[in-house]
KOLKESE-800712 format. One record per residue (C-alpha): residue number from 0; x, y, z. Coordinates in pm, 1 decimal. Layout:
seq NUM | xx X | yy Y | zz Z
...
***
This chain:
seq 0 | xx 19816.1 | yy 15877.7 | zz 8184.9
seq 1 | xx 19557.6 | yy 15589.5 | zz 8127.4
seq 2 | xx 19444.3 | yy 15804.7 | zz 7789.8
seq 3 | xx 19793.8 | yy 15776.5 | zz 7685.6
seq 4 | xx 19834.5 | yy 15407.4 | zz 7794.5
seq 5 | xx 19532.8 | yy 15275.9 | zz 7583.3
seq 6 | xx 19634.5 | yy 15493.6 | zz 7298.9
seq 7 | xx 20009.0 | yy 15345.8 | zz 7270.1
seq 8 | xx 19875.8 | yy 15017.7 | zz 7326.3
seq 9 | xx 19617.0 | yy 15018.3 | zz 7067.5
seq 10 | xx 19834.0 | yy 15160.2 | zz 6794.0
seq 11 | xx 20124.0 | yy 14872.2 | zz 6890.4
seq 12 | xx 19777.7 | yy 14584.2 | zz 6859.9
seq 13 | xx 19700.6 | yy 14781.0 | zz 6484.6
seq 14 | xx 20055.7 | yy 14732.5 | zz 6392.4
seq 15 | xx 20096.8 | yy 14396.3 | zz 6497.3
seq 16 | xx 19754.4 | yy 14290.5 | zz 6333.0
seq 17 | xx 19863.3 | yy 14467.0 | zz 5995.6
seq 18 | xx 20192.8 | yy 14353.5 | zz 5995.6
seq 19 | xx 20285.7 | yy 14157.0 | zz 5675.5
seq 20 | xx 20563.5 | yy 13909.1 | zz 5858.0
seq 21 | xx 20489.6 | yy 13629.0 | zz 5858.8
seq 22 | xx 20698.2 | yy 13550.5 | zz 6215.3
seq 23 | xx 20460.6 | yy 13871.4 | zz 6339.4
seq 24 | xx 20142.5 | yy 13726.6 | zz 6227.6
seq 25 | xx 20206.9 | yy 13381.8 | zz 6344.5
seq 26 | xx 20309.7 | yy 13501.3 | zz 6700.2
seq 27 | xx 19980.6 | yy 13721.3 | zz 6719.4
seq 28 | xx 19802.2 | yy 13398.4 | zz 6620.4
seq 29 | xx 19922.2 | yy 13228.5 | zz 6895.8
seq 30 | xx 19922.4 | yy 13500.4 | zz 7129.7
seq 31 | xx 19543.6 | yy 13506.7 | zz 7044.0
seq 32 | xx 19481.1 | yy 13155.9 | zz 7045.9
seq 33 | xx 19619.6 | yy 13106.9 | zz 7397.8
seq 34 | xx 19356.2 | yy 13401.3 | zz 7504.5
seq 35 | xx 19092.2 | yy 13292.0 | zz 7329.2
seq 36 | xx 18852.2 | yy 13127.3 | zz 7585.4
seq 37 | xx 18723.2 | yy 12759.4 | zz 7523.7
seq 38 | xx 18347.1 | yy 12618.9 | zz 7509.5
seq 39 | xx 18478.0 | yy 12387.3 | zz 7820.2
seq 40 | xx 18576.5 | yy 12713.8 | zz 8003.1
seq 41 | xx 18260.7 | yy 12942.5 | zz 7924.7
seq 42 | xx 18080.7 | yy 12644.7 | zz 8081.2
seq 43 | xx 18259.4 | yy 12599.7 | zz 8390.1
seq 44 | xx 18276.2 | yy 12950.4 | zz 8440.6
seq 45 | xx 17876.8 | yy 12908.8 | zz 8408.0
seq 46 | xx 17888.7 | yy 12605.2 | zz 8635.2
seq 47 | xx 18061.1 | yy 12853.9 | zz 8925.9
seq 48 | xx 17775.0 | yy 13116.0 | zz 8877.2
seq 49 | xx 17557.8 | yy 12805.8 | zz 9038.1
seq 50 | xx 17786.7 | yy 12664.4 | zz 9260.9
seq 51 | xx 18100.6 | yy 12832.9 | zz 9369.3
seq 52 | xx 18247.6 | yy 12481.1 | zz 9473.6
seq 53 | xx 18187.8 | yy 12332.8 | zz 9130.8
seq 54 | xx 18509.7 | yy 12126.8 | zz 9058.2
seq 55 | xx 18484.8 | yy 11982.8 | zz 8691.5
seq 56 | xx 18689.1 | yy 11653.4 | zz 8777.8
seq 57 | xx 18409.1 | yy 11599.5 | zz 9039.6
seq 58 | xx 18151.6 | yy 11660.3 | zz 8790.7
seq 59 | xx 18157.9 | yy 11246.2 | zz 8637.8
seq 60 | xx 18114.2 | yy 11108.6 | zz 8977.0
seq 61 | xx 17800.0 | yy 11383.4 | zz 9071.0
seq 62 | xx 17632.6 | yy 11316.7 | zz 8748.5
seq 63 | xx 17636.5 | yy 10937.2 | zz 8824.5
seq 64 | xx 17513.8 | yy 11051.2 | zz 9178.7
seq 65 | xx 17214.4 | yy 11192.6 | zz 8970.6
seq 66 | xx 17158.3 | yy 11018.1 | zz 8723.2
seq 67 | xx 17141.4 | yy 10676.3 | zz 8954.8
seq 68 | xx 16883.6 | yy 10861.3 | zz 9208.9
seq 69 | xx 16693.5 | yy 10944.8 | zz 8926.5
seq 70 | xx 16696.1 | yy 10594.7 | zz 8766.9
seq 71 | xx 16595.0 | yy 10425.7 | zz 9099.3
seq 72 | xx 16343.6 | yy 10611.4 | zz 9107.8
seq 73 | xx 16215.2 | yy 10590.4 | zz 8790.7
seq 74 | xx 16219.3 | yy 10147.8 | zz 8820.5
seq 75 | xx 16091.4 | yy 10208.6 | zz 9172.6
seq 76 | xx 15748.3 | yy 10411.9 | zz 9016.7
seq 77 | xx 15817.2 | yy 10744.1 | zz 9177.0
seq 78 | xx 15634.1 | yy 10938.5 | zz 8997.7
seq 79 | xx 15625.9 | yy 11241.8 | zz 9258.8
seq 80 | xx 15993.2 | yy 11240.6 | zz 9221.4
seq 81 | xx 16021.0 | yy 11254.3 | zz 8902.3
seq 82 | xx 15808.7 | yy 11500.2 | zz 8819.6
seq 83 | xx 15983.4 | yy 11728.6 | zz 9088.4
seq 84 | xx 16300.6 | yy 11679.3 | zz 8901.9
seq 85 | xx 16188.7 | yy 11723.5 | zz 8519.8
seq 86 | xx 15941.1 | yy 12063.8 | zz 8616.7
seq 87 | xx 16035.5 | yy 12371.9 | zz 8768.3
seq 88 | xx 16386.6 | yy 12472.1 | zz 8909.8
seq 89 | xx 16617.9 | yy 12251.6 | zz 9019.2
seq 90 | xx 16719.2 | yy 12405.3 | zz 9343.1
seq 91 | xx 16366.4 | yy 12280.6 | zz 9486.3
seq 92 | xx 16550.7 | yy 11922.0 | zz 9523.5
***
């Protein structure tokens, strides 16, 4: 039944790809732009893989987290710190 599932639905995709009208193509061009997956979703979907709570409208207000620890430390002469955070892996921190 699954055989004859992927078969059917494979020959309707070929048609609809080949298909000279124009109504046709456009709708499969849509159809496939709507599917097709972003750069800003591959990388929160990368994000996740590290951190299952990542929320990307939390992300400006983390990074300024960061970045400002880092900076203080940087005017402050912490050299330890620094080098903690530019070498090795990040989950160390």
């Amino acid at each position: 039944m699954r055989k004859e599932y992927r078969e059917i639905k494979s020959a309707a995709r070929e048609q609809l790809e080949t298909a000279h009208n124009p109504v046709i193509r456009g709708a499969v061009m849509a159809v496939d732009k709507v599917k097709s997956e972003t750069q800003w979703t591959k990388a929160v979907r990368e994000m996740k893989k590290y951190d299952a709570e990542f929320d990307l409208e939390e992300l400006p207000f983390e990074a300024e987290e960061v970045f400002r620890e880092f900076y203080c430390n940087y005017l402050a002469g912490n050299k330890d710190y620094l080098k903690l955070c530019s070498t090795g892996s990040a989950s160390v921190l």
